[in-house]
PDB file with SEQRES, HELIX, SHEET and CRYST1 records, atoms N, CA, C and O in Angstrom:
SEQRES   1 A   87  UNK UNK UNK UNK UNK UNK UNK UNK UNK UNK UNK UNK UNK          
SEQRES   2 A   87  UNK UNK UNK UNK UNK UNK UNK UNK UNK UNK UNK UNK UNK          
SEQRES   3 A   87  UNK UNK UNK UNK UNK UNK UNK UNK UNK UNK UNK UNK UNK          
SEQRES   4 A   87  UNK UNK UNK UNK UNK UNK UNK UNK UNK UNK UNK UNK UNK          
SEQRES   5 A   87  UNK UNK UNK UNK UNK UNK UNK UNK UNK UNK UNK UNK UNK          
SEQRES   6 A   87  UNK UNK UNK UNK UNK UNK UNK UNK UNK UNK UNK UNK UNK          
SEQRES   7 A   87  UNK UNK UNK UNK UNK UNK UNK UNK UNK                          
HELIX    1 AA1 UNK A    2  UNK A    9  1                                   8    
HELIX    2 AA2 UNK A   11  UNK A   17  1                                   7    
HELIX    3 AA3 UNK A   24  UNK A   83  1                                  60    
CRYST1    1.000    1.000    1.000  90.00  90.00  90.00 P 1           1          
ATOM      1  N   UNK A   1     107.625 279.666 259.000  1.00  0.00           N  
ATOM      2  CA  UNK A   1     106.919 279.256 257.813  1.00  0.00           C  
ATOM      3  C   UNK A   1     106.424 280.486 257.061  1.00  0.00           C  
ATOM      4  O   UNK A   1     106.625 280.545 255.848  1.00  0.00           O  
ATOM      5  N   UNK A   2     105.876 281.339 257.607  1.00  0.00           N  
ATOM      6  CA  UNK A   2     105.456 282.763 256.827  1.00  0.00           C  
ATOM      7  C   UNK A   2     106.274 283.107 256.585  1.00  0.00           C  
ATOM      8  O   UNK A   2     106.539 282.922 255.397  1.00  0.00           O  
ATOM      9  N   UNK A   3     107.348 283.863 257.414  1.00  0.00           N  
ATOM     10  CA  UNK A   3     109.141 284.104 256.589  1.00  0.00           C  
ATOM     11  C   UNK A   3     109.152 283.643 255.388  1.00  0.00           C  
ATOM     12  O   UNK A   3     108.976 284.414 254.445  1.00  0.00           O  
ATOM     13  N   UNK A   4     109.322 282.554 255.231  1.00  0.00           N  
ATOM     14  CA  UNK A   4     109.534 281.217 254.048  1.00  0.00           C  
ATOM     15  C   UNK A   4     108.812 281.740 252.991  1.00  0.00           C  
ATOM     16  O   UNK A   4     109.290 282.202 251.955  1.00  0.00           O  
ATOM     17  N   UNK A   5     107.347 281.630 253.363  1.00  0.00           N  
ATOM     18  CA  UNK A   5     106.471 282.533 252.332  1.00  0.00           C  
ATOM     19  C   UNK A   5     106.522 283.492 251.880  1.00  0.00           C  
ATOM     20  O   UNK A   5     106.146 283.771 250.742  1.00  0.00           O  
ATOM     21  N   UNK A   6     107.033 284.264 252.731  1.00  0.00           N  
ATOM     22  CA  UNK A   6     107.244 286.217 252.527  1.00  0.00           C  
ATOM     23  C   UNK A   6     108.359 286.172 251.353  1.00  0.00           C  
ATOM     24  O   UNK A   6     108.339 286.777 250.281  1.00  0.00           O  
ATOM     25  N   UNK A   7     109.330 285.290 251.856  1.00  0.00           N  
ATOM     26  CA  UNK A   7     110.360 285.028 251.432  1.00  0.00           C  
ATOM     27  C   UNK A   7     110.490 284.620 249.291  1.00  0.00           C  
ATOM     28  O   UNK A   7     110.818 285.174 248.242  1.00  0.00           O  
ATOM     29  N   UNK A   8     110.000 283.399 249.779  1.00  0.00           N  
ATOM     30  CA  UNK A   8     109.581 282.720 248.467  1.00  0.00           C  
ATOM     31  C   UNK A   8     108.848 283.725 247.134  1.00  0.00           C  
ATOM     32  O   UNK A   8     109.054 283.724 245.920  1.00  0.00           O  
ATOM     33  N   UNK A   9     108.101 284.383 247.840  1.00  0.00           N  
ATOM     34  CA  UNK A   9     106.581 284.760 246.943  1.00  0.00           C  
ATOM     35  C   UNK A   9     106.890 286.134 247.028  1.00  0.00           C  
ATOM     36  O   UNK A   9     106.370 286.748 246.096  1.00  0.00           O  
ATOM     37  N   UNK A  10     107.566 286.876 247.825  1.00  0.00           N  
ATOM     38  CA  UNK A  10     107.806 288.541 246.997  1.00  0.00           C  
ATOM     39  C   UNK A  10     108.946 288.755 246.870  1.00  0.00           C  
ATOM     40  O   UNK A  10     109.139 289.642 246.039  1.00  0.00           O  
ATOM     41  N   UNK A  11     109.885 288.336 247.333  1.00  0.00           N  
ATOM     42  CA  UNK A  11     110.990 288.797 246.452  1.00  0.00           C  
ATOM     43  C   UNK A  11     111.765 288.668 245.349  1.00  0.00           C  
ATOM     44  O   UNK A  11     112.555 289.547 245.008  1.00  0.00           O  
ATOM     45  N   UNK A  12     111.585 287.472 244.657  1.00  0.00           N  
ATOM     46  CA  UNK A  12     111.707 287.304 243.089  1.00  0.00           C  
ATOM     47  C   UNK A  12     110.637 288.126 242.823  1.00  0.00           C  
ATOM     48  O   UNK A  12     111.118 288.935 242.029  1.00  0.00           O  
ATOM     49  N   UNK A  13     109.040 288.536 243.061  1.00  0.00           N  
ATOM     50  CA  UNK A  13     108.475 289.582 242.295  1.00  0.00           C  
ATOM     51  C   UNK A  13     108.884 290.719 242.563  1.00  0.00           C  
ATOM     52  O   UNK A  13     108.569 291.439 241.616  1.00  0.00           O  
ATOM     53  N   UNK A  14     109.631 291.527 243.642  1.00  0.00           N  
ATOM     54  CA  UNK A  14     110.115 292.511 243.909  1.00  0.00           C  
ATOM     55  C   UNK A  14     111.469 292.663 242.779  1.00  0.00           C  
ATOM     56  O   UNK A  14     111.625 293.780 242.286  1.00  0.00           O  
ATOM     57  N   UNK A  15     112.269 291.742 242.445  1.00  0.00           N  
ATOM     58  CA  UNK A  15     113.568 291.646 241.648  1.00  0.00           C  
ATOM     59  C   UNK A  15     112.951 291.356 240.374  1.00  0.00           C  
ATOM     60  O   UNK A  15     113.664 291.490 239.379  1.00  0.00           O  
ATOM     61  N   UNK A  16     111.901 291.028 240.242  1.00  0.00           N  
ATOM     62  CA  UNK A  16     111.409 290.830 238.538  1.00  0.00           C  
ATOM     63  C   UNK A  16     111.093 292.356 238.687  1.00  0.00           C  
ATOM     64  O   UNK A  16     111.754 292.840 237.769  1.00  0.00           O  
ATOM     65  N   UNK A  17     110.494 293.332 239.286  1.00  0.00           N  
ATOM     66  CA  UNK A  17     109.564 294.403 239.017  1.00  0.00           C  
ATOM     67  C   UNK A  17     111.024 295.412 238.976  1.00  0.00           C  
ATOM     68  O   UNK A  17     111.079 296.198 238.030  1.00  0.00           O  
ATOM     69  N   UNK A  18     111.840 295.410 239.666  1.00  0.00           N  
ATOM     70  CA  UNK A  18     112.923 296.404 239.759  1.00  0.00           C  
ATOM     71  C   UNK A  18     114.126 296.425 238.426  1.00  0.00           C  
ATOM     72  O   UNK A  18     114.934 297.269 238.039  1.00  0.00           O  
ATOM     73  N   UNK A  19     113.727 294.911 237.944  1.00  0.00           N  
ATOM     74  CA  UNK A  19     114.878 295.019 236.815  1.00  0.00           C  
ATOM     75  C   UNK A  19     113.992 294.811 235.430  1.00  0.00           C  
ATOM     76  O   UNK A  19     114.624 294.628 234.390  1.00  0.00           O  
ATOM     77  N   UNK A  20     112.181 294.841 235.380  1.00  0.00           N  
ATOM     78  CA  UNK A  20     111.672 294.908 234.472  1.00  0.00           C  
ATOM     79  C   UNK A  20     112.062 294.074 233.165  1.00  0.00           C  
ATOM     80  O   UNK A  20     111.653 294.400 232.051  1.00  0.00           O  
ATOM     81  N   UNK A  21     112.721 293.195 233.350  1.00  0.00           N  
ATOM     82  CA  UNK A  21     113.393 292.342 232.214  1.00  0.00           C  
ATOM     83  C   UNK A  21     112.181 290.742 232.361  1.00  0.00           C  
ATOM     84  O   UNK A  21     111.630 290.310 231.348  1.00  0.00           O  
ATOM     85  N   UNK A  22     112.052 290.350 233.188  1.00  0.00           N  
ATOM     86  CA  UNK A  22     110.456 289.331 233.323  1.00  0.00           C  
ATOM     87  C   UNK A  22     109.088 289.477 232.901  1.00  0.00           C  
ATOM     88  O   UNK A  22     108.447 290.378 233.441  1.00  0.00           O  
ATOM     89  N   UNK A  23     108.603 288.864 232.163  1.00  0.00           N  
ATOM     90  CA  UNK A  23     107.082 289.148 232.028  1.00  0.00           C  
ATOM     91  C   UNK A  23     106.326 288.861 233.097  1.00  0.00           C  
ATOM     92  O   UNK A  23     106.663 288.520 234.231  1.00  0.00           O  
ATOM     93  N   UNK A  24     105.119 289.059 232.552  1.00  0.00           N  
ATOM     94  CA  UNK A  24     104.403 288.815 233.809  1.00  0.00           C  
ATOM     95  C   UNK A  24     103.940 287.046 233.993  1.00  0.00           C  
ATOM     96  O   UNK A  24     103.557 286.501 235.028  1.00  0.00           O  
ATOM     97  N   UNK A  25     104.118 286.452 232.689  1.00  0.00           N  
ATOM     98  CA  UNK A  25     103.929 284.937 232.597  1.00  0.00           C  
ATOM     99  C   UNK A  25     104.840 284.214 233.463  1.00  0.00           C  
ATOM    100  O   UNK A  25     104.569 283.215 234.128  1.00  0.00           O  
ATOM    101  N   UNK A  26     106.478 285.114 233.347  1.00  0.00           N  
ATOM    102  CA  UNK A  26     107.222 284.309 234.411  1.00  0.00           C  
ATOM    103  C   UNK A  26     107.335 284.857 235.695  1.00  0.00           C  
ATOM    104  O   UNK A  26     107.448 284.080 236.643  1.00  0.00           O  
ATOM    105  N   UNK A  27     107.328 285.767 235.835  1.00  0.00           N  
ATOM    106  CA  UNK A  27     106.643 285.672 236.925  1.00  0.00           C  
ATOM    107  C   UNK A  27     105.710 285.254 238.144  1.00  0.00           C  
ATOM    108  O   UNK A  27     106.052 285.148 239.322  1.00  0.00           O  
ATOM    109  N   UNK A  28     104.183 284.994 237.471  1.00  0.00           N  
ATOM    110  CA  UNK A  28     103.263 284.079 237.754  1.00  0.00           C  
ATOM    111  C   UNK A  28     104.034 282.753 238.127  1.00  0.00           C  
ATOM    112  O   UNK A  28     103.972 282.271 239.258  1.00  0.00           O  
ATOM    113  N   UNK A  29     104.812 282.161 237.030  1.00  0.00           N  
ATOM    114  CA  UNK A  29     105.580 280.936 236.840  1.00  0.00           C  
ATOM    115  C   UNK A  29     106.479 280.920 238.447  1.00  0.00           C  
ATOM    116  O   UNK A  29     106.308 280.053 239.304  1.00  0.00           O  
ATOM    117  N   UNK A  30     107.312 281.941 238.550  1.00  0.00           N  
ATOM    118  CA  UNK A  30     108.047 281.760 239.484  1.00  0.00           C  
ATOM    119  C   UNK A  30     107.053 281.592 240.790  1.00  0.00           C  
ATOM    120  O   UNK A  30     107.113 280.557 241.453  1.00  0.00           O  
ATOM    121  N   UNK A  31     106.346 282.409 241.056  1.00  0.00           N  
ATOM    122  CA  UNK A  31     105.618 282.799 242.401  1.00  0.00           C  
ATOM    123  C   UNK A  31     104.564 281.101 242.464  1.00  0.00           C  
ATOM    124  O   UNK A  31     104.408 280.513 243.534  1.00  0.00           O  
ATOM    125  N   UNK A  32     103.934 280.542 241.056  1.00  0.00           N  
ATOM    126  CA  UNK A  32     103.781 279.656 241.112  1.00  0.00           C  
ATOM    127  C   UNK A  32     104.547 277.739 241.969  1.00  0.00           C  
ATOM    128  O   UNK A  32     104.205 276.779 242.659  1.00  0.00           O  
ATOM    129  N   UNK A  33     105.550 278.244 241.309  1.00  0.00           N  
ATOM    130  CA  UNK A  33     107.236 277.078 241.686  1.00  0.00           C  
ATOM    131  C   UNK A  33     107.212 277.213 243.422  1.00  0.00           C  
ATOM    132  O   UNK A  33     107.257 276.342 244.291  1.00  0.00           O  
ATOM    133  N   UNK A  34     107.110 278.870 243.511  1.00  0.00           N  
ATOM    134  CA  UNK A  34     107.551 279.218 244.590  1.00  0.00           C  
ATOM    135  C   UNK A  34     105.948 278.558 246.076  1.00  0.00           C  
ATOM    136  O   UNK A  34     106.131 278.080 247.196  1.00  0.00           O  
ATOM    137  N   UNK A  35     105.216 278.718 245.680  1.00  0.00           N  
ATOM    138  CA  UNK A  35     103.765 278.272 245.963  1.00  0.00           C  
ATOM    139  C   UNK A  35     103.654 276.659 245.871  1.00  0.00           C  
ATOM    140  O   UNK A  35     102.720 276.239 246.555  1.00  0.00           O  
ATOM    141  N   UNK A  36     104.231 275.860 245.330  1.00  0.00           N  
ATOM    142  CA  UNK A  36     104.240 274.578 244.997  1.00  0.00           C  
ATOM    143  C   UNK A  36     105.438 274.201 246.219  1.00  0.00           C  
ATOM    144  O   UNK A  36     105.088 273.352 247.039  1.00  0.00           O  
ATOM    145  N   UNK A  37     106.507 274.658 246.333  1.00  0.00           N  
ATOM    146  CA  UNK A  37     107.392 274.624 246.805  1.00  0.00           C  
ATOM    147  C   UNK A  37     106.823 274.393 248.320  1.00  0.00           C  
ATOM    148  O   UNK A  37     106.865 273.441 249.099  1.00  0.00           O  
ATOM    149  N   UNK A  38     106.271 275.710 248.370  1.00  0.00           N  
ATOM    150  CA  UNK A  38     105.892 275.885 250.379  1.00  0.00           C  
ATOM    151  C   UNK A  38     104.724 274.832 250.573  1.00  0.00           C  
ATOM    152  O   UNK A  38     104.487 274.498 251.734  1.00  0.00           O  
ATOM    153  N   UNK A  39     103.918 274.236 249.482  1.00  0.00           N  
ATOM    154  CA  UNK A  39     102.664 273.410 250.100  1.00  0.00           C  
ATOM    155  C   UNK A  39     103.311 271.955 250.284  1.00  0.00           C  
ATOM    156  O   UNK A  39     102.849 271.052 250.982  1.00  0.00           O  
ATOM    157  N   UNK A  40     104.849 271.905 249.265  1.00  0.00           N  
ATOM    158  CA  UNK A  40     104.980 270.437 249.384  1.00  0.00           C  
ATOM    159  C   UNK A  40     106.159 270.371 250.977  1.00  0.00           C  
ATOM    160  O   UNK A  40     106.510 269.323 251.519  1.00  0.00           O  
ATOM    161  N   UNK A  41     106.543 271.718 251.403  1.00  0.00           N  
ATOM    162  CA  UNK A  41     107.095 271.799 252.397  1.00  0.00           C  
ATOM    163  C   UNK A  41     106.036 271.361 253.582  1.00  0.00           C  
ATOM    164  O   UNK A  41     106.117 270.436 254.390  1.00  0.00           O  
ATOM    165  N   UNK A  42     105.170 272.204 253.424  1.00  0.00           N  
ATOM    166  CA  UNK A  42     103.708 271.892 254.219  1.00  0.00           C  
ATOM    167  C   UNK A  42     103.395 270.956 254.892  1.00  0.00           C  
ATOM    168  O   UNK A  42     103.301 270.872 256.116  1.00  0.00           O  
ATOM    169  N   UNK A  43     103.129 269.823 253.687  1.00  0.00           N  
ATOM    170  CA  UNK A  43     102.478 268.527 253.529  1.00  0.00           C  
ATOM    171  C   UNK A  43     103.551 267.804 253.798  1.00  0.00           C  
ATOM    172  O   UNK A  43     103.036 266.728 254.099  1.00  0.00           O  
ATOM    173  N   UNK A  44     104.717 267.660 253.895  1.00  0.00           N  
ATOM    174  CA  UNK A  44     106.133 266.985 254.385  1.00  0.00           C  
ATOM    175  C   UNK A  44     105.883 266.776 256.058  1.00  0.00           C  
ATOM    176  O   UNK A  44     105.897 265.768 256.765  1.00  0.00           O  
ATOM    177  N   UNK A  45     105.596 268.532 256.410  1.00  0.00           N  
ATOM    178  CA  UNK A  45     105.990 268.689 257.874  1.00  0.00           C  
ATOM    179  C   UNK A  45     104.666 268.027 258.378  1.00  0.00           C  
ATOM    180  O   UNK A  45     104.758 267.453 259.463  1.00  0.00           O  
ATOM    181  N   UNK A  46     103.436 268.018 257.749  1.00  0.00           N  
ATOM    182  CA  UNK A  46     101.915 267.438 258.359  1.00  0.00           C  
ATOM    183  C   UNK A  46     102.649 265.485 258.219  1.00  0.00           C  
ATOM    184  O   UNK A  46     102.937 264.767 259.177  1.00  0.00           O  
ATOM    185  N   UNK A  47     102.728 265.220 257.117  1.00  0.00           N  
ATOM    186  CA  UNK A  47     103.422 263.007 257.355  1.00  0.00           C  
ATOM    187  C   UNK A  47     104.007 263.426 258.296  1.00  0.00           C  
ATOM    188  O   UNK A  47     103.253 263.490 259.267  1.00  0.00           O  
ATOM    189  N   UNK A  48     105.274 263.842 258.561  1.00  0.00           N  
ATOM    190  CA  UNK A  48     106.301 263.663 259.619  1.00  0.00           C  
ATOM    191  C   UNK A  48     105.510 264.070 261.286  1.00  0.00           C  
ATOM    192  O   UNK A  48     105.736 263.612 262.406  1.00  0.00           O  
ATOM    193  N   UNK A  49     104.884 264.741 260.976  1.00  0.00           N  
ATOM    194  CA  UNK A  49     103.674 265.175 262.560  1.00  0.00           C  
ATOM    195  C   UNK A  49     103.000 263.960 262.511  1.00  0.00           C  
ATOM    196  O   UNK A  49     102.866 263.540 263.660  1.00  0.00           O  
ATOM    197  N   UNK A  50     102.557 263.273 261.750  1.00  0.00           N  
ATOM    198  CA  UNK A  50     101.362 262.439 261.939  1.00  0.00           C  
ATOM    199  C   UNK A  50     102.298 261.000 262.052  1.00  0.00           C  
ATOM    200  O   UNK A  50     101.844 260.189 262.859  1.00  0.00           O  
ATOM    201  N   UNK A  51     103.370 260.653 261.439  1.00  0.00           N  
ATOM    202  CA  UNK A  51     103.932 259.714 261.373  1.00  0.00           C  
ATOM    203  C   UNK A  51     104.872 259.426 262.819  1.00  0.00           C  
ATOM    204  O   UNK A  51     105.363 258.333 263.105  1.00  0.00           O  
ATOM    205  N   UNK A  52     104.985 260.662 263.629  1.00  0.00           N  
ATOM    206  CA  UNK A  52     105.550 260.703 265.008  1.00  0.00           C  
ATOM    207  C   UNK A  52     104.003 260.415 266.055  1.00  0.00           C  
ATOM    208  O   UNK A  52     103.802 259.433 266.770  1.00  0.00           O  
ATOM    209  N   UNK A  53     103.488 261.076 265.939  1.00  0.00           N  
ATOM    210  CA  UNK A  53     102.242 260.747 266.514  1.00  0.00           C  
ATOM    211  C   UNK A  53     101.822 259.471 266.428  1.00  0.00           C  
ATOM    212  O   UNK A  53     101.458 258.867 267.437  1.00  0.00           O  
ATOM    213  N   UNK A  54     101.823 259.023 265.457  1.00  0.00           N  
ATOM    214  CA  UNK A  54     101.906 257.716 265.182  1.00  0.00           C  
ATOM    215  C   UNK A  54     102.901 256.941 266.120  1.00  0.00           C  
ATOM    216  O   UNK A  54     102.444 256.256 267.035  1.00  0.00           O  
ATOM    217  N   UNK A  55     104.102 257.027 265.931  1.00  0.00           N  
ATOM    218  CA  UNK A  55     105.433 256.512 266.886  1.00  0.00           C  
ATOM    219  C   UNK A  55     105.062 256.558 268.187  1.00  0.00           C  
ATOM    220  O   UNK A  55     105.222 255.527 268.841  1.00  0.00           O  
ATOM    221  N   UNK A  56     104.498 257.735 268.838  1.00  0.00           N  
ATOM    222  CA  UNK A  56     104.276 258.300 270.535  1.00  0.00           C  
ATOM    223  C   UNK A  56     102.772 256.725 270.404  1.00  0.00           C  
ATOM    224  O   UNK A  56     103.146 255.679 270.934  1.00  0.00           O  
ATOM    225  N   UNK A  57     101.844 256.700 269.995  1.00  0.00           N  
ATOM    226  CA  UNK A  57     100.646 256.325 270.359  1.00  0.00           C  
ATOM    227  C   UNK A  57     101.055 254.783 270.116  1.00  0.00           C  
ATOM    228  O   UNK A  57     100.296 254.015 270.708  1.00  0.00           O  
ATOM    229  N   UNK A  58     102.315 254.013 269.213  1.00  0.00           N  
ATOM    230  CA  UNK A  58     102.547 252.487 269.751  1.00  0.00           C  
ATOM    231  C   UNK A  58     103.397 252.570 270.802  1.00  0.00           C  
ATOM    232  O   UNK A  58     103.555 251.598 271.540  1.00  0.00           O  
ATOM    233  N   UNK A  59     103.859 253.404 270.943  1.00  0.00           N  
ATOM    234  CA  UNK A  59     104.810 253.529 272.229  1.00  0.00           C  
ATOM    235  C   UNK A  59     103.693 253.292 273.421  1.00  0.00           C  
ATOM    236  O   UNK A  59     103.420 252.261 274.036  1.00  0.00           O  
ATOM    237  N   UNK A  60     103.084 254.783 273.535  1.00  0.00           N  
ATOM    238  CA  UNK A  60     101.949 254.167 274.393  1.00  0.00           C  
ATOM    239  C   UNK A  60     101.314 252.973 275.019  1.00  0.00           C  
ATOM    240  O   UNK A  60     101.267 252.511 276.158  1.00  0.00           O  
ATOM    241  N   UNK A  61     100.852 252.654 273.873  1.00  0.00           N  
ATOM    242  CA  UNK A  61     100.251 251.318 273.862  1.00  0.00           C  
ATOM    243  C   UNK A  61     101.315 250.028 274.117  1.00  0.00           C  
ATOM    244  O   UNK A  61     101.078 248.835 274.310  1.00  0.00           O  
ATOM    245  N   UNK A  62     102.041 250.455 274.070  1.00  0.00           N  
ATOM    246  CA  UNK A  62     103.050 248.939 274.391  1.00  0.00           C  
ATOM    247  C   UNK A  62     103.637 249.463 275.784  1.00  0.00           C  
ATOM    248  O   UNK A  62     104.155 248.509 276.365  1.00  0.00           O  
ATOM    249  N   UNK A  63     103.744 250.722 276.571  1.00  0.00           N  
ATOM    250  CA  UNK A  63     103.787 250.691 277.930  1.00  0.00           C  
ATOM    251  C   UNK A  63     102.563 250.832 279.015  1.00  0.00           C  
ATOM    252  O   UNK A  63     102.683 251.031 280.224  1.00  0.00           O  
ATOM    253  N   UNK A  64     101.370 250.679 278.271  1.00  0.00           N  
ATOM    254  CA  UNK A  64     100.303 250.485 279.139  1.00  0.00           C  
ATOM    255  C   UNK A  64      99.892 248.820 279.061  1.00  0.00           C  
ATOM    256  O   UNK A  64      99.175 248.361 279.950  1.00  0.00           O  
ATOM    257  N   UNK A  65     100.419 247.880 277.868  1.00  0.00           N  
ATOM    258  CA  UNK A  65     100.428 246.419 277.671  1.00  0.00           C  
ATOM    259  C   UNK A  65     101.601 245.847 278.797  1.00  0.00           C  
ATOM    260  O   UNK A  65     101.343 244.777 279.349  1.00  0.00           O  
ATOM    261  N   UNK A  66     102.738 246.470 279.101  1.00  0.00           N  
ATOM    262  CA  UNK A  66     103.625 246.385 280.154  1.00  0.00           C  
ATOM    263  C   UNK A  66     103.040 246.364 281.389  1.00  0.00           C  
ATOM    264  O   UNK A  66     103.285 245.623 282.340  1.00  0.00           O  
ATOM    265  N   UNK A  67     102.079 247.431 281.261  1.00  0.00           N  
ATOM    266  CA  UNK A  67     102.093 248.402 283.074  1.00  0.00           C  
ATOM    267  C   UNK A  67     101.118 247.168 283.540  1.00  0.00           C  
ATOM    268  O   UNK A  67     101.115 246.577 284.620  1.00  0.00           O  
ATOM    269  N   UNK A  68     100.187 246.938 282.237  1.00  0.00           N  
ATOM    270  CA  UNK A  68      99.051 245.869 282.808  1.00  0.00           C  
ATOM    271  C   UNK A  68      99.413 244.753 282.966  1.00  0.00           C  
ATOM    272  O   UNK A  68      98.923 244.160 283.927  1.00  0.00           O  
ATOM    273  N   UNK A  69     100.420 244.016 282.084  1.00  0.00           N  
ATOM    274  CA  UNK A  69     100.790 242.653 282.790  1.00  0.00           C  
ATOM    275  C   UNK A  69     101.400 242.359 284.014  1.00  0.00           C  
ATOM    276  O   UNK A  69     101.306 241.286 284.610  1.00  0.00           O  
ATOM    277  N   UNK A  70     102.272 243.726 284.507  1.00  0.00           N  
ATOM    278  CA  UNK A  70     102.928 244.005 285.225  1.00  0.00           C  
ATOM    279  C   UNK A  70     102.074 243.852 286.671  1.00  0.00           C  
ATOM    280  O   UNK A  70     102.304 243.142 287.650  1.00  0.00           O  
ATOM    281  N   UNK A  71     100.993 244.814 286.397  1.00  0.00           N  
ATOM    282  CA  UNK A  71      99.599 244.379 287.384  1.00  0.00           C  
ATOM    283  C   UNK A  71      99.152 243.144 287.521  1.00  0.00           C  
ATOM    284  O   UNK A  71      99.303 242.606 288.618  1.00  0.00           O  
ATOM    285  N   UNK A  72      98.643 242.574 286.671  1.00  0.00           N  
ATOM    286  CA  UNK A  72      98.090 241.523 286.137  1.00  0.00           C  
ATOM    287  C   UNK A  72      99.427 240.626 287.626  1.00  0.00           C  
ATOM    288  O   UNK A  72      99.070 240.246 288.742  1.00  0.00           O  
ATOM    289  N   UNK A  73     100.598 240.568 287.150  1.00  0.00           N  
ATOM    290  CA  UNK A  73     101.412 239.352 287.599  1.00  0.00           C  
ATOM    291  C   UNK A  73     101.637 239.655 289.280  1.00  0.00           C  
ATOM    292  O   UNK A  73     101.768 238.672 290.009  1.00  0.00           O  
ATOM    293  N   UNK A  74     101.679 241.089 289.901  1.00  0.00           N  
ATOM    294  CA  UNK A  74     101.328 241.253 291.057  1.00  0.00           C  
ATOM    295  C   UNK A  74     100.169 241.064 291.777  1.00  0.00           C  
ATOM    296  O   UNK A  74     100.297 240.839 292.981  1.00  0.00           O  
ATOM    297  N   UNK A  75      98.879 241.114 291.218  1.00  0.00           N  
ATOM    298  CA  UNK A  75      97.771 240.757 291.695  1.00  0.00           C  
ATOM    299  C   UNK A  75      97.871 239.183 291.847  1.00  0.00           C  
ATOM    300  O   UNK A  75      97.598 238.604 292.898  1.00  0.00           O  
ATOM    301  N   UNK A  76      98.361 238.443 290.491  1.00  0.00           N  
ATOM    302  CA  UNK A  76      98.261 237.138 290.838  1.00  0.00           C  
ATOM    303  C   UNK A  76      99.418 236.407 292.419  1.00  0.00           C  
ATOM    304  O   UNK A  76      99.099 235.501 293.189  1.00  0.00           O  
ATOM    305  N   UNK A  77     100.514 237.095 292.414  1.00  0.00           N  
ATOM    306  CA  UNK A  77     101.190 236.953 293.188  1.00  0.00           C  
ATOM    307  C   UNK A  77     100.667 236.994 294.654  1.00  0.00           C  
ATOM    308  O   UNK A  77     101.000 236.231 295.561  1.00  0.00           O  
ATOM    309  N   UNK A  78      99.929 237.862 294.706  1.00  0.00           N  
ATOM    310  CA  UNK A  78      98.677 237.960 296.116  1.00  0.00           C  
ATOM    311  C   UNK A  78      97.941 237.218 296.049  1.00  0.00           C  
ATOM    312  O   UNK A  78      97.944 236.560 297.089  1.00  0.00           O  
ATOM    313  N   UNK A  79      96.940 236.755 295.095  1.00  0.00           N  
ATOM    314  CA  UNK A  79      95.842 236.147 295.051  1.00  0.00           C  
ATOM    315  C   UNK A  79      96.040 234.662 295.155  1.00  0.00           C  
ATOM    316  O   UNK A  79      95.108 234.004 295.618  1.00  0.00           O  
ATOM    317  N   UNK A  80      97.113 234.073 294.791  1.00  0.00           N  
ATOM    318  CA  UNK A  80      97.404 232.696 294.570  1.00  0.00           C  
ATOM    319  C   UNK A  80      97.643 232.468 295.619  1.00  0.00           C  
ATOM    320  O   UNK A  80      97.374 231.267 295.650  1.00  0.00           O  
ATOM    321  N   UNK A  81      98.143 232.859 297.091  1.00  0.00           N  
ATOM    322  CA  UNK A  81      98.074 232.050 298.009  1.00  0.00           C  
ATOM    323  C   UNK A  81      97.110 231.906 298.631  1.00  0.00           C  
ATOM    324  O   UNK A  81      96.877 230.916 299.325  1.00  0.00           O  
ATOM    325  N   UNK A  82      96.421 232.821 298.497  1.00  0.00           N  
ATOM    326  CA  UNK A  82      94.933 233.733 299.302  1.00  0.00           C  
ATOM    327  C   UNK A  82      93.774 232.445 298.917  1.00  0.00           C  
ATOM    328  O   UNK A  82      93.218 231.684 299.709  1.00  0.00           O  
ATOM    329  N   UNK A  83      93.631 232.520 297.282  1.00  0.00           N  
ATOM    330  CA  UNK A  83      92.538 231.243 296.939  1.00  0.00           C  
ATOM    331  C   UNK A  83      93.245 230.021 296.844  1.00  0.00           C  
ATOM    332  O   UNK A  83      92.481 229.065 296.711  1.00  0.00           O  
ATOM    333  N   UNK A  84      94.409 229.740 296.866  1.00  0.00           N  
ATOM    334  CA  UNK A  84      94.728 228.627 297.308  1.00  0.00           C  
ATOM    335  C   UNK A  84      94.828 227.718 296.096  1.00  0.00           C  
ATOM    336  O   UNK A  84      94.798 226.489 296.036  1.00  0.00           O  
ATOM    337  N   UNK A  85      94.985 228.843 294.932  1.00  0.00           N  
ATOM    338  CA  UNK A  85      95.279 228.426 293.223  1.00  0.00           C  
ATOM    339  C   UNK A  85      97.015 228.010 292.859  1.00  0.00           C  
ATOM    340  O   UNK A  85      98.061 228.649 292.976  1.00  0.00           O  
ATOM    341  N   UNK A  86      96.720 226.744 292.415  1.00  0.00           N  
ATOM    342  CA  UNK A  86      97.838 226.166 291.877  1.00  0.00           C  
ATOM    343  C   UNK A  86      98.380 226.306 290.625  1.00  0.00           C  
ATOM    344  O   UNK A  86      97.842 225.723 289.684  1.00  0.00           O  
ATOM    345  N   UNK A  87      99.541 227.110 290.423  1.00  0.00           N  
ATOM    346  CA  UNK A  87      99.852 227.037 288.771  1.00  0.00           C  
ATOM    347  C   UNK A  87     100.900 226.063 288.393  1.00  0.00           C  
ATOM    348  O   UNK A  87     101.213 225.922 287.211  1.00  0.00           O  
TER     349      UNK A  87                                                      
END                                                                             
């Protein structure tokens, strides 16, 4: 991601400054584009983190709703002859 940045944000100003043909308005402009560019890269990679996290934590939750019925139906399997409960 810093690469990206390093990337983005000085070397079009390094190639504007060496061929002196850019003002400094486009410049700004570019390094601007270039700055807009990496935050919406940013904010892409933060949804997609949060939207997997998201994915892992119903996952979760639907194999601990498993693990417990799973319990749940072995305990009853013991207990029903034991108290002498009719289903």
């Amino acid at each position: 991601m810093k690469k990206l940045l390093i990337c983005t944000l000085i070397v079009p100003m390094l190639f504007a400054c060496a061929t002196e043909r850019k003002s400094i308005a486009q410049i700004n402009a570019e390094r601007n584009n270039a700055q807009a560019y990496v935050t919406t890269e940013s904010l892409e990679q933060q949804r997609m983190q949060r939207q997997n996290e998201l994915e892992e934590s119903i996952l979760r939750r639907q194999q601990d709703r498993m693990e417990n019925q799973s319990t749940r139906e072995k305990v009853d399997t013991w207990l029903t002859p034991i108290l002498g409960i009719q289903r």
